[in-house]
DRENLO-200333 format. One line per 10 residues: number of its first residue (from 0); for each residue x, y, z of C-alpha. Coordinates in pm, 1 decimal, decimal comma, padded with zeros to 6 digits. Each point is the difference from the previous one (the first is absolute). Layout:
N
NUM> X Y Z; ...
***
This chain:
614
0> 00125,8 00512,2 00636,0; 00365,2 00157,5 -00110,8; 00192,0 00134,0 00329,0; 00347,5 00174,0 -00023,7; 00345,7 -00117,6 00048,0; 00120,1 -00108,3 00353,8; 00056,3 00298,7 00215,1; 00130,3 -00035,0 00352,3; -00166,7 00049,4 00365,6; 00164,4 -00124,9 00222,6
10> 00028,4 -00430,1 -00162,7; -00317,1 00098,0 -00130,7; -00044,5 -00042,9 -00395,9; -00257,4 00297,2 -00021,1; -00233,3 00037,2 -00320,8; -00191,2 00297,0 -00108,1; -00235,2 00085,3 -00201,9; -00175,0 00221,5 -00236,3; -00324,1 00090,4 -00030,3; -00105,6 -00306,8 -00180,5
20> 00108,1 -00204,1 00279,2; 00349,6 -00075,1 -00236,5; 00293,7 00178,5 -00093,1; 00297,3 -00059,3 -00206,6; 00256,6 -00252,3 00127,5; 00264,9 00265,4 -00129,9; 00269,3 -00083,3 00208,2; 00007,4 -00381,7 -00051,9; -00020,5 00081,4 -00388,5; 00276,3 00157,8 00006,9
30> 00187,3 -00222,1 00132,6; -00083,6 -00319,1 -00190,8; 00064,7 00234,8 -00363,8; 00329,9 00064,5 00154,7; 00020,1 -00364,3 00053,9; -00133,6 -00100,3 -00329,6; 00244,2 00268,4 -00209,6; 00289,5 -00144,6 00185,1; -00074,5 -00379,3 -00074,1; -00094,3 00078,5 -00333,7
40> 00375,3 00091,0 -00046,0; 00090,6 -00387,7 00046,8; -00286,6 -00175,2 -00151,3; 00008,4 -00213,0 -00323,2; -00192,3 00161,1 -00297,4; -00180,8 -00329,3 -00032,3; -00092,4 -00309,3 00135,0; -00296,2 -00216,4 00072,1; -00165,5 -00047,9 00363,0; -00231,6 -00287,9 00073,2
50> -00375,9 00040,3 00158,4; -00133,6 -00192,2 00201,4; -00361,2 -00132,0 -00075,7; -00249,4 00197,9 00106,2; -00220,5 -00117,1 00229,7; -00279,9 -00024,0 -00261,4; -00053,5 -00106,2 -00340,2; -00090,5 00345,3 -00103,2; 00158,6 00288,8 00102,9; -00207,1 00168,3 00240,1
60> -00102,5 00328,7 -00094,5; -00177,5 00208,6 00251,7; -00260,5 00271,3 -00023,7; -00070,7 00244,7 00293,1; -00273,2 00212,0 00070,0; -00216,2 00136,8 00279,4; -00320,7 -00082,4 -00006,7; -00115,1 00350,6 00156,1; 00124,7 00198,5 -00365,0; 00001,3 -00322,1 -00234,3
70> -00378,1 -00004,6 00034,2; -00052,2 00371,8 00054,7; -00275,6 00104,1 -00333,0; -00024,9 00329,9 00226,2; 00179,0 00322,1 -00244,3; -00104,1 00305,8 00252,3; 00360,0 -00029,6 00163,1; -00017,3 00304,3 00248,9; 00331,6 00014,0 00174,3; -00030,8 -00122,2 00371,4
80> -00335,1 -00147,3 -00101,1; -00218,2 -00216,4 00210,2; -00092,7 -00355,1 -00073,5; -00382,9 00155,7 -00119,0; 00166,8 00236,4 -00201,9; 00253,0 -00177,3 -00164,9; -00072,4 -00403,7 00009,6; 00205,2 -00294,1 00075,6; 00006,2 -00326,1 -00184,4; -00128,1 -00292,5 00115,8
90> 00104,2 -00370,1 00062,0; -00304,7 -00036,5 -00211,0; 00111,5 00224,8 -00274,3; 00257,0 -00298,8 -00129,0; -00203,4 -00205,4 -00148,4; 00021,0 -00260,4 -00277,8; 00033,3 00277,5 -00260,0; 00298,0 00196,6 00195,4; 00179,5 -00348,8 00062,7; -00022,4 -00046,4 -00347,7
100> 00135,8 00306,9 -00094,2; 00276,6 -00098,3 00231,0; 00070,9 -00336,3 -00147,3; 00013,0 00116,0 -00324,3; 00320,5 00180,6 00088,3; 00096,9 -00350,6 00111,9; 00061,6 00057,9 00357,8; -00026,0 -00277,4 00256,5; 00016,2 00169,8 00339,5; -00198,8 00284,7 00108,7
110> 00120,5 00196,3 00252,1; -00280,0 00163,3 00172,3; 00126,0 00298,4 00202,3; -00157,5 00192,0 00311,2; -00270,7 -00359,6 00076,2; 00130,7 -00005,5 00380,2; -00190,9 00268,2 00176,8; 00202,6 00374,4 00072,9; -00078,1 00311,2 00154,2; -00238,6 00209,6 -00161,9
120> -00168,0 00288,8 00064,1; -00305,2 -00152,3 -00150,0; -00326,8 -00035,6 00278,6; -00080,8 -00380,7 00044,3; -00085,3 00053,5 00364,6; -00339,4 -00152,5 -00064,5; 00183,8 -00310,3 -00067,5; 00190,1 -00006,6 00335,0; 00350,8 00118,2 -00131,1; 00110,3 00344,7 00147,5
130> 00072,8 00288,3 -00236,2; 00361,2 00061,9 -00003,9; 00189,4 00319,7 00116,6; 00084,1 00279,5 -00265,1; 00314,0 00076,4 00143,5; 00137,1 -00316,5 -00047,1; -00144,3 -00147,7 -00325,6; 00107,0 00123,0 -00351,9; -00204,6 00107,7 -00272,8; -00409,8 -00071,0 00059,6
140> 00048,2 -00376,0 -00123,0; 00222,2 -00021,8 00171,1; 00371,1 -00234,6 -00079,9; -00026,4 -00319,7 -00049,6; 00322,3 -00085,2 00182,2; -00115,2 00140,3 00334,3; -00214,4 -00333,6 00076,6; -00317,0 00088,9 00259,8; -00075,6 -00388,2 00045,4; 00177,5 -00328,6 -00146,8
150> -00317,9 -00197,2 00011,9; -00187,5 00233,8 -00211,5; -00069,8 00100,1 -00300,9; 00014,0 00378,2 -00128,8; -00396,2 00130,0 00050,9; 00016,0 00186,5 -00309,1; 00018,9 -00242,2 -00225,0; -00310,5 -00176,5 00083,7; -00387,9 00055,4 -00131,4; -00141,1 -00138,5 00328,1
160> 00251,7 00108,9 00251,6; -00145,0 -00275,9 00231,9; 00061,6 -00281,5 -00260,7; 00350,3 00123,3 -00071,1; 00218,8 -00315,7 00035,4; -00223,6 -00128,9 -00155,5; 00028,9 00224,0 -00282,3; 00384,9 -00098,3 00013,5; -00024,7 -00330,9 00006,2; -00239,0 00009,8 -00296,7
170> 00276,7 00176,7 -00184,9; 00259,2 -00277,9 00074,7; -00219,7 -00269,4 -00159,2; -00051,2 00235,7 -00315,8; 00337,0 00067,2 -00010,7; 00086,7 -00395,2 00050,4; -00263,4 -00079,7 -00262,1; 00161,3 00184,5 -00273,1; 00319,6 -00179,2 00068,8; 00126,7 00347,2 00149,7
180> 00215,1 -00040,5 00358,8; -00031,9 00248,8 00273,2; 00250,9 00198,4 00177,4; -00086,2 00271,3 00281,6; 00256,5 00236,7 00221,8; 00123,8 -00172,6 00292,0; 00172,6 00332,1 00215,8; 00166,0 -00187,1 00299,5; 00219,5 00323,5 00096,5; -00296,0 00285,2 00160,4
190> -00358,7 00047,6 00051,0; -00224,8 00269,9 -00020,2; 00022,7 00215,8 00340,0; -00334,6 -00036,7 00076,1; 00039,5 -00378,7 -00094,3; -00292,5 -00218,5 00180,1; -00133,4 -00354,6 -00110,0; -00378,6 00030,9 -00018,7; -00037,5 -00364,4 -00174,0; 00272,1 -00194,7 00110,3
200> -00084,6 -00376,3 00138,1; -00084,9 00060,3 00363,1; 00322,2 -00253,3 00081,9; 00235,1 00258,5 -00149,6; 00145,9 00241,3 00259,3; 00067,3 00354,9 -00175,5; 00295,2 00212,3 -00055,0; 00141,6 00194,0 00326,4; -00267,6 -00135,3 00217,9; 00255,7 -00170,0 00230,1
210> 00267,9 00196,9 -00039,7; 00181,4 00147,5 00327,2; 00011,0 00357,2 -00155,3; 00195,3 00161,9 00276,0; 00320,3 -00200,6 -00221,7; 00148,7 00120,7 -00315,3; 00060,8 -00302,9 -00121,6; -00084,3 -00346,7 00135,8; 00048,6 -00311,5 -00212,8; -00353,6 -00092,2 00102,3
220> -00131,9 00380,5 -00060,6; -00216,6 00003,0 -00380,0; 00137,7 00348,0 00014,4; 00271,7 00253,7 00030,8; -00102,4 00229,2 00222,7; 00111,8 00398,2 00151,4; -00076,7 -00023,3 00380,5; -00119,5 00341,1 00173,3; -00041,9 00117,4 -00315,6; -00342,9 00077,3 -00219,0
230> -00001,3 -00033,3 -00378,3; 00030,9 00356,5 -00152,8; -00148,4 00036,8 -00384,6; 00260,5 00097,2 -00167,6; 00065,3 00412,9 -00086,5; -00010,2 00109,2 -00386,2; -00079,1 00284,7 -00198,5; -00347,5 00147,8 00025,4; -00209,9 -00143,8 -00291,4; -00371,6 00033,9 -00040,9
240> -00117,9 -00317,4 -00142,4; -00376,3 -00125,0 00002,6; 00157,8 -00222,1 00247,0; 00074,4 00297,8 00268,6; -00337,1 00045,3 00173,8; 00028,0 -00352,3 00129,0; 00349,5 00029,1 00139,8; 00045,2 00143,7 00302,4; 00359,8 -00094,0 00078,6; -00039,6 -00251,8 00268,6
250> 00009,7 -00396,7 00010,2; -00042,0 -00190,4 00310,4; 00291,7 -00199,0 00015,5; 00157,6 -00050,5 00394,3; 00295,2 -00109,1 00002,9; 00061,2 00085,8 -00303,8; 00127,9 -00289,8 -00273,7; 00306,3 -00037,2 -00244,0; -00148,8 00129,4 -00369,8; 00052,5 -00294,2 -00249,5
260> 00257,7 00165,8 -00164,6; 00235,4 -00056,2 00251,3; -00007,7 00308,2 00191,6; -00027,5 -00015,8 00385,3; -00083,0 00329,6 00065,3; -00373,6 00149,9 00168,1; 00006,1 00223,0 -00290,8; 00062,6 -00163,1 -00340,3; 00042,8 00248,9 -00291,1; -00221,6 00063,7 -00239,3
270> 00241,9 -00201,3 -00306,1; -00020,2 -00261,6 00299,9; -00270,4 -00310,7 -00096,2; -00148,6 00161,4 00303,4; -00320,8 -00166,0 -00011,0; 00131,3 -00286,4 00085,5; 00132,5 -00180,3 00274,1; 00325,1 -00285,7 00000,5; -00057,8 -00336,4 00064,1; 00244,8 -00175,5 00248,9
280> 00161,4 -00328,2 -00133,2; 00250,9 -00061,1 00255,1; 00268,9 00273,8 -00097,3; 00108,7 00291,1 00259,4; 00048,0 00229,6 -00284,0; 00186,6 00288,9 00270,3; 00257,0 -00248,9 00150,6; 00175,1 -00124,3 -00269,3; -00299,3 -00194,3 -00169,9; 00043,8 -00283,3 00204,1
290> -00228,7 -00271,6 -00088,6; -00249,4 -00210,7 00264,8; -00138,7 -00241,9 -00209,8; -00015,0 -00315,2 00264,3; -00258,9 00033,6 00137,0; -00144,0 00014,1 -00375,6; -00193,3 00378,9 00041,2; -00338,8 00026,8 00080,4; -00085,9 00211,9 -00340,4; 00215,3 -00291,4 -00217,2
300> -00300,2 -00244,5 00140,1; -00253,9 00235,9 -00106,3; 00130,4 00108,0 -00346,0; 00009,2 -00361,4 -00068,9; -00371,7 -00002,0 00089,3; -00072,2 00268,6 -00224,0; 00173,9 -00135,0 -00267,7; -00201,8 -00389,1 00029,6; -00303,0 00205,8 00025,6; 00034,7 00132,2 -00299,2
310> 00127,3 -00285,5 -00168,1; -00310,7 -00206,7 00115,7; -00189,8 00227,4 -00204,3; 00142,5 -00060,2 -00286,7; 00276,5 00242,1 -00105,0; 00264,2 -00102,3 -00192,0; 00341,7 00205,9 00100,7; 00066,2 00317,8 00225,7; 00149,3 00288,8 -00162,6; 00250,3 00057,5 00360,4
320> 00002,8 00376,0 00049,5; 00350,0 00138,8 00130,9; 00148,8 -00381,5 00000,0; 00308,5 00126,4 00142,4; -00142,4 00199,5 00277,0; -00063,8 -00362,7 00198,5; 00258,1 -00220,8 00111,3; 00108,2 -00282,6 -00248,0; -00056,9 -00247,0 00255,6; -00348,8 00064,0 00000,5
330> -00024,5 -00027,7 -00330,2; 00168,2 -00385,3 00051,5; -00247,4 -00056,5 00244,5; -00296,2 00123,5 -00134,7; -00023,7 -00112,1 -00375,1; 00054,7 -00389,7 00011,9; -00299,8 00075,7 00303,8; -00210,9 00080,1 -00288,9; 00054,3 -00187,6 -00275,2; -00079,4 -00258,9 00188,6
340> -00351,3 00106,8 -00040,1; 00078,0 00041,0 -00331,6; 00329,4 -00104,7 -00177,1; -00070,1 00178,2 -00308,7; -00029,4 00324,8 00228,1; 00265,1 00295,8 -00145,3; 00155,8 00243,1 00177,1; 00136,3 00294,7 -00201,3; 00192,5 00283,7 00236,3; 00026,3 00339,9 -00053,6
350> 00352,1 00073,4 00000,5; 00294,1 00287,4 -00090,8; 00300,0 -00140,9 00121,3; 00205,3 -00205,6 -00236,1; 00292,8 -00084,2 00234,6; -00271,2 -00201,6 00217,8; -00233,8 -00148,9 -00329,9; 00177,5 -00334,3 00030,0; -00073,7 -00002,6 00344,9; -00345,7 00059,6 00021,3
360> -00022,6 -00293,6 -00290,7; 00173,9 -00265,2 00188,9; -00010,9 00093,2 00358,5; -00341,6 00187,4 -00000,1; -00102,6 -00250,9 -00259,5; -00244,7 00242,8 -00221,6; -00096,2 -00136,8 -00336,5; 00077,8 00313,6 -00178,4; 00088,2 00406,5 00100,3; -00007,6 00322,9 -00185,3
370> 00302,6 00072,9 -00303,4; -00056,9 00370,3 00149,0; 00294,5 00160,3 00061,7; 00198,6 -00208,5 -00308,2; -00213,7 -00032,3 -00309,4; -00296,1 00276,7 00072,7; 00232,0 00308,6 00084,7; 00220,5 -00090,9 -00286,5; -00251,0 -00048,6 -00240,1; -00177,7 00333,5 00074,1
380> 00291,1 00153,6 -00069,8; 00026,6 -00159,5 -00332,1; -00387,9 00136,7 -00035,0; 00041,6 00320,4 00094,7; 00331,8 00044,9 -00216,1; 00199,4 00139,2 00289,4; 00357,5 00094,7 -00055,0; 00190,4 -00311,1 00189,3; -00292,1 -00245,4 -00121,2; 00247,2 -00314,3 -00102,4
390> -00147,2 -00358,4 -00102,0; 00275,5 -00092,8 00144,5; -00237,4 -00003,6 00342,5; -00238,2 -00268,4 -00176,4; 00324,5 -00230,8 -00007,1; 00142,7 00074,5 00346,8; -00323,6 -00137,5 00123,4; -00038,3 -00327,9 -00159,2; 00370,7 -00097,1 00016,7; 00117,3 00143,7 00339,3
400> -00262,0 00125,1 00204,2; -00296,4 -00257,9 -00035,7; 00245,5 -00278,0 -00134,2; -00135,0 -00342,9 00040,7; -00304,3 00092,1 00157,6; -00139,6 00261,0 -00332,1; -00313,3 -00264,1 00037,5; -00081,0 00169,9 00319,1; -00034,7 00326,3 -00059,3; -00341,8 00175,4 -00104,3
410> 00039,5 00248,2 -00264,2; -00178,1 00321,6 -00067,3; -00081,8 00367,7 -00122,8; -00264,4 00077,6 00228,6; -00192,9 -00041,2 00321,2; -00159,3 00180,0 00243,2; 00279,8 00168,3 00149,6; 00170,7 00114,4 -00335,9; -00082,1 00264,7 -00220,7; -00183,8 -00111,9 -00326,6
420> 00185,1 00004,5 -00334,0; -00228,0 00186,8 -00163,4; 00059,2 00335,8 00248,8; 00160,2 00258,1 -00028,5; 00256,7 -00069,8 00207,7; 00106,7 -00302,6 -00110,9; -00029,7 -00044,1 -00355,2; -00305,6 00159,4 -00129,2; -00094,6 -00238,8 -00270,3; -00041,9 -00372,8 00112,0
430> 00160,2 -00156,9 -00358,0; 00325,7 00164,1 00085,6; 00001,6 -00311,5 00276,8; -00091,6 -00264,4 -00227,8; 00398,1 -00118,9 -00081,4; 00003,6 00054,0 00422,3; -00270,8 -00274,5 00056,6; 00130,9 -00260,0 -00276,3; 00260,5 00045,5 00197,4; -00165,2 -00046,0 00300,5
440> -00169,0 -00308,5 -00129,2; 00252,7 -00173,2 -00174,3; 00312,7 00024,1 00198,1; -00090,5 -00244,8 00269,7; -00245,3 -00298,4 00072,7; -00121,2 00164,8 00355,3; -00339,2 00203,7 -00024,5; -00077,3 00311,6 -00169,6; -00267,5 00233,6 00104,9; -00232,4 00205,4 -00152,7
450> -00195,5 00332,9 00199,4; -00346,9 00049,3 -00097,9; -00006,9 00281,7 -00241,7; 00332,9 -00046,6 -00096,7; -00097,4 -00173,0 -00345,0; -00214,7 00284,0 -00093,3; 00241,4 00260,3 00119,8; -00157,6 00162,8 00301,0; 00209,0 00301,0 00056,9; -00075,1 00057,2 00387,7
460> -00079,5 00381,3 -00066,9; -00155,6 00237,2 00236,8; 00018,6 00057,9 00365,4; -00275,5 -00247,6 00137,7; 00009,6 00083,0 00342,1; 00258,3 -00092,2 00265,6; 00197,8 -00251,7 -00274,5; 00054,5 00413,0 -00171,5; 00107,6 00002,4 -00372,4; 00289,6 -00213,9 00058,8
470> -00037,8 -00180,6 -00351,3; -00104,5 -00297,8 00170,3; -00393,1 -00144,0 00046,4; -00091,5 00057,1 00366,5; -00061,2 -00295,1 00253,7; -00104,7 00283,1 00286,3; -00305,4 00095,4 -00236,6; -00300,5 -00034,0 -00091,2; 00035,6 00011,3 -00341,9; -00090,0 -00107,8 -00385,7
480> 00294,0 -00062,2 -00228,5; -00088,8 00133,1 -00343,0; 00176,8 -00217,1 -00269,2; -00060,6 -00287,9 00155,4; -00373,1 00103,6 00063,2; -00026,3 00003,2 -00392,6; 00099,3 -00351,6 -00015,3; -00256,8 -00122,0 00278,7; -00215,4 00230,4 -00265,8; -00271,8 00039,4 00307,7
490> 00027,4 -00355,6 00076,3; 00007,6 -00196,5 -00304,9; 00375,2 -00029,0 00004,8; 00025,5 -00032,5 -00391,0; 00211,9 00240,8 00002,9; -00216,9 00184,5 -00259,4; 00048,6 00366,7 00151,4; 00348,5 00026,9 -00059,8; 00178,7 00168,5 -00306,7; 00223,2 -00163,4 -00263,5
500> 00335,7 00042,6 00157,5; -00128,2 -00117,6 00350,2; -00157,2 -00268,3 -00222,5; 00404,1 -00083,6 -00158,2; 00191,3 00016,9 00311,4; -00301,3 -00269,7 00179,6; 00108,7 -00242,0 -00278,7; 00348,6 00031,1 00018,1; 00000,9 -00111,1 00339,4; -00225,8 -00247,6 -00077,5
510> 00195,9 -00139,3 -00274,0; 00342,9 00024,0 00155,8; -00141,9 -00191,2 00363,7; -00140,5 -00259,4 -00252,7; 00360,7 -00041,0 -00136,4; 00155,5 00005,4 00382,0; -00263,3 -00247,7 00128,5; 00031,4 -00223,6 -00237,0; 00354,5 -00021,5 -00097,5; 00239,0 -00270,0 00118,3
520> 00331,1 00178,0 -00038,0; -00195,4 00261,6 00236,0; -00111,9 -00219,5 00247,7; 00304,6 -00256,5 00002,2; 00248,2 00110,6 -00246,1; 00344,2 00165,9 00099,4; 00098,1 00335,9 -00080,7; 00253,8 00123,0 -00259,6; 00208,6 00304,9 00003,9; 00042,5 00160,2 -00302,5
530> 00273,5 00217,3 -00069,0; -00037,7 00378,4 -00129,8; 00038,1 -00065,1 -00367,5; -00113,8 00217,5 -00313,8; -00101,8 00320,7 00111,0; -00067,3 -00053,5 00358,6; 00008,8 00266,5 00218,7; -00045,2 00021,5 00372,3; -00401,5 00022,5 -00054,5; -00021,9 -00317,3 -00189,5
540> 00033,5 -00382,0 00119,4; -00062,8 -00341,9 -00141,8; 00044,5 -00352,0 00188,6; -00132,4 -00322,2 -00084,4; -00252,6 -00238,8 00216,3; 00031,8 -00336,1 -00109,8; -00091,0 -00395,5 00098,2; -00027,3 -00315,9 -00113,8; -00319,0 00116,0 -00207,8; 00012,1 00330,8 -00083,6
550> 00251,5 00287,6 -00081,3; -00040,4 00370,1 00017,1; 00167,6 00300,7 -00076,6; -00129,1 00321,5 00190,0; 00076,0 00317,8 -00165,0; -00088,2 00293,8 00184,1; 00074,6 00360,5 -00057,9; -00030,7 00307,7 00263,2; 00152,8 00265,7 -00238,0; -00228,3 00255,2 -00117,8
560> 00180,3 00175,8 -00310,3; 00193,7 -00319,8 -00170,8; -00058,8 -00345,4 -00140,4; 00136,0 -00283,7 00111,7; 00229,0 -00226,7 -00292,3; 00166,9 -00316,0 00059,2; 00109,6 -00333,2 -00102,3; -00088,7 -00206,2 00337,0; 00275,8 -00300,0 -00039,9; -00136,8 -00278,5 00155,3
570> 00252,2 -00262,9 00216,0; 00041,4 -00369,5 -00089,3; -00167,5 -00137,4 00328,6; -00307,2 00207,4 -00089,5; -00030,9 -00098,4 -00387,9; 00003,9 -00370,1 00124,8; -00374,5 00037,5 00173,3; -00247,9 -00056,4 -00217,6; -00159,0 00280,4 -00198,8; -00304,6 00135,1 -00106,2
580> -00085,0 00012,8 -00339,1; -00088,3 00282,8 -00158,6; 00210,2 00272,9 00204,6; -00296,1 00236,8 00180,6; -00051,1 00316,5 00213,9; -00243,2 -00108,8 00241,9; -00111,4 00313,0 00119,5; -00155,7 00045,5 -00401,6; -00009,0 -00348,3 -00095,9; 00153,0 00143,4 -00270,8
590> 00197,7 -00281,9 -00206,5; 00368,6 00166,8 -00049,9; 00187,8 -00067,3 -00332,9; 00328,7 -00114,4 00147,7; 00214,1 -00220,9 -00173,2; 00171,9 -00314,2 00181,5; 00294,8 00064,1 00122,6; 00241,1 00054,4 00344,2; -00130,2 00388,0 00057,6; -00328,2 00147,0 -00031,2
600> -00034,0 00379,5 -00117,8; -00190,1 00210,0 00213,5; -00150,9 00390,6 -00095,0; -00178,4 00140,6 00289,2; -00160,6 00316,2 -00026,7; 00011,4 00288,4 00317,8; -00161,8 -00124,8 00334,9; -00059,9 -00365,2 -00122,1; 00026,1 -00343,6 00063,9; -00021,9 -00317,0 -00143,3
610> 00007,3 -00390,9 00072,4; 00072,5 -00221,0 -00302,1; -00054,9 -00324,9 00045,6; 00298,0 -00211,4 -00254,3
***
């Protein structure tokens, strides 16, 4: 999820939301490209920061799908569709051949998104879990981020709904086989409203059951709570959706709780994440935010449960949603809890604040969190070829904003909560954001990520329900997503349905995660700066990763009218490590006719990149 910039109630940060559960965090963008133009002023053209190893021999490179559209052969895609009308994918549906498919892209993670069970407004009462309430679910699958039960897995997803952890599990060991590592959400900060634990172990107590709700706030409350008042569903404009006959306007909610957007009101709004409901770690977020965390909170003991539970079964890292909604301390507490189950464990926090990264690195002590608000937003602005796009916002980020901990930050073009390259409304052709992901790729030894559908340019189009036509791929729906469907080619996943460009742009991101993943000025080198040189404009940039082994010069070019010409001088200290011989673009394997020398002439044609290898 994406919330807004801080606004104030009272102490209380509040965060809203649009319809996708996410909005903009305008406000806090602002600020830090105020910030960034200003330092800009005083920083050196060029110099060379050092990364830290990363915390594997290969950089890890993650891929994320959910499993209810990845395995989705269903085309009908009626708008507001049911599960019978419009499928869901199956844990079963990644098999051998999808993992693969996968692999071949040389990822090494899989993040598998919307496993934990959610509200739905899918009938399973038949297998003892209660249908959930209209009025406070969104979409008919419902989101994945409004979790129904922590000890479950989503219902959907399974062939035999009774066997469905089983199901899961059976995917872990697949996954593990292929030499693949698993990530899943972890969402600490709310649950769904009508949140009940039908298969916890019959030793764990569940949320709210002993809370005193008469109490706003208690340190030893699970929740936030409105006393004498009931919940209200929020008001909004009258709109007849497939969805209205089952809404009647009511949820039975007395007292009613705070909505997990921080809003401690009866009646959320409808931007509000009003489905869900806050979890209490210890902070009295309407006096001041003071902080009761000794005792240690009764939902810190139990998100620590939930966490070794999941671990036991074999999951690799938690993708933390809204990191920076829950207290640091927790996060100090919690995490060396679990990697003592397994010290390999990652965390990797969803995050949008860049004054408090550092922070939630050393203090929180996450393995890695998202280069959101720095590298994304810039380089979509380089994609989309707005007017105050500057690749001068690629450097702020790697030499002020994310200096000496680059390694740490996951980089990326899409997910679930942005809008797909390929749509209209961000770029409408995915190559235009191939210069944009070598960047991505290249710049840093931390983790890239990948979307499913993103390498065949899925272009999020048409209004699939309660997600709307928003140029993003729904999580609320049930839904099939039609590029990628020609790549599972009913199944098979050879990839055989789709068309000659799709076919291009699925190699190129092949071939440059090949280069990435196996580089070692990538994954240990240092970074170069190098200066604007030639006929370098504010659309082109070049720096230089380089190690002991290896030395690379990344050429990339974001403007769409002009070539890019220069003689790339190359410093003493860099000259002296040893080189490769014969000079090569790696993203062709194209041999380049370069003769030896101090500089290396470069000719890079509109919306471009390359990485020569000398």
């Amino acid at each position: 999820m994406i919330v807004a910039g801080q606004g104030k109630m009272g102490d209380v940060l509040e965060y809203a939301s649009a319809p996708r559960h996410c909005v903009e965090r305008s406000n806090l963008n602002t600020i830090a490209f105020l910030a960034m133009s200003f330092l800009l002023l005083f920083s050196t053209p060029s110099f060379a920061q050092k990364n830290s190893k990363s915390m594997n021999d290969k950089q890890i490179v993650i891929y994320q799908l959910l499993p209810r559209l990845f395995g989705n052969k269903n085309t009908t895609n009626i708008p507001y569709g049911t599960i019978e009308q419009n499928g869901s994918g199956k844990f079963n549906d990644i098999n051998d051949k999808a993992l693969d498919g996968i692999k071949e892209l040389h990822a090494n993670y899989i993040w598998y998104t919307g496993v934990i069970a959610h509200a739905s407004l899918t009938d399973y009462s038949k297998y003892g879990i209660k249908v959930d309430d209209a009025d406070v679910v969104k979409g008919r699958a419902g989101s994945p981020y409004a979790i129904r039960d922590y000890y479950d897995v989503n219902p959907d997803l399974a062939v035999d709904v009774k066997n469905r952890m089983k199901e899961f599990e059976d995917l872990v060991k697949r996954t593990h086989a292929k030499n693949l590592k698993v990530l899943i959400d972890f969402v600490p900060n709310h649950v769904a409203r009508g949140y009940h634990s039908y298969a916890k172990p019959k030793s764990v107590v569940d949320f709210g059951a002993n809370d005193d709700v008469t109490k706003g706030f208690s340190p030893t409350n699970d929740f936030y709570y409105i006393p004498g008042q009931k919940f209200l569903v929020p008001q909004h404009e009258p709109k007849q959706t497939p969805l209205s006959a089952l809404q009647d306007g009511k949820f039975d909610e007395n007292p009613a709780k705070a909505t997990g957007n921080n809003s401690f009101v009866a009646q959320p709004k409808y931007d509000d994440w009003y489905e869900t409901i806050k979890l209490n770690y210890g902070v009295d977020y309407l006096n001041g935010e003071k902080k009761y965390f000794d005792p240690i909170p009764p939902v810190w003991t139990k998100m620590q449960d939930i966490l070794i539970f999941w671990a036991k079964k074999g999951v690799d890292g938690f993708r933390c949603d809204m990191a920076e909604m829950v207290p640091i301390a927790f996060w100090n507490w919690v995490i060396p809890q679990v990697k003592k189950v397994n010290p390999d464990i990652i965390f990797l926090g969803e995050a949008y604040n860049p004054h408090v990264y550092k922070q939630y690195l050393d203090e929180g002590k996450f393995d890695y969190l998202y280069d959101k608000v720095g590298l994304y937003d810039g380089l979509k602005r380089l994609i989309r070829n707005e007017p105050h796009a500057d690749v001068k916002e690629i450097r702020y980020v790697w030499q002020t904003e994310s200096a000496g901990f680059g390694n740490k930050m996951l980089r990326f073009l899409e997910n679930h909560d942005e809008e797909r390259i390929a749509s209209a409304g961000f770029a409408g052709r995915a190559e235009l954001a191939l210069p944009a992901m070598v960047v991505s790729a290249t710049l840093g030894s931390g983790p890239v990520m990948l979307y499913f559908g993103q390498e065949v340019g899925e272009p999020g189009k048409g209004a699939e329900g309660y997600g709307g036509d928003d140029n993003r791929t729904t999580i609320f729906d049930y839904w099939g997503v039609p590029n990628h469907q020609r790549w599972m080619n009913n199944g098979t996943f050879d990839g055989k349905g789709l068309d000659e460009t799709q076919l291009k742009l699925r190699a190129y991101y092949q071939q440059l995660l090949k280069v990435t993943t196996q580089s070692d000025a990538i994954i240990h080198g240092d970074i170069y700066d190098v200066p604007q040189t030639g006929n370098m404009n504010n659309r082109m940039y070049a720096f230089i990763r380089y190690s002991g082994k290896q030395r690379l010069l990344v050429v990339v070019n974001f403007d769409r009218s002009q070539n890019l010409e220069a003689n790339i001088e190359i410093p003493d200290h860099i000259l002296k490590v040893k080189s490769s011989s014969p000079v090569t673009d790696l993203l062709t394997d194209k041999k380049l006719n370069i003769p030896a020398g101090t500089s290396i002439p470069v000719k890079l044609a509109p919306v471009s990149a390359q990485v020569i290898e000398f």
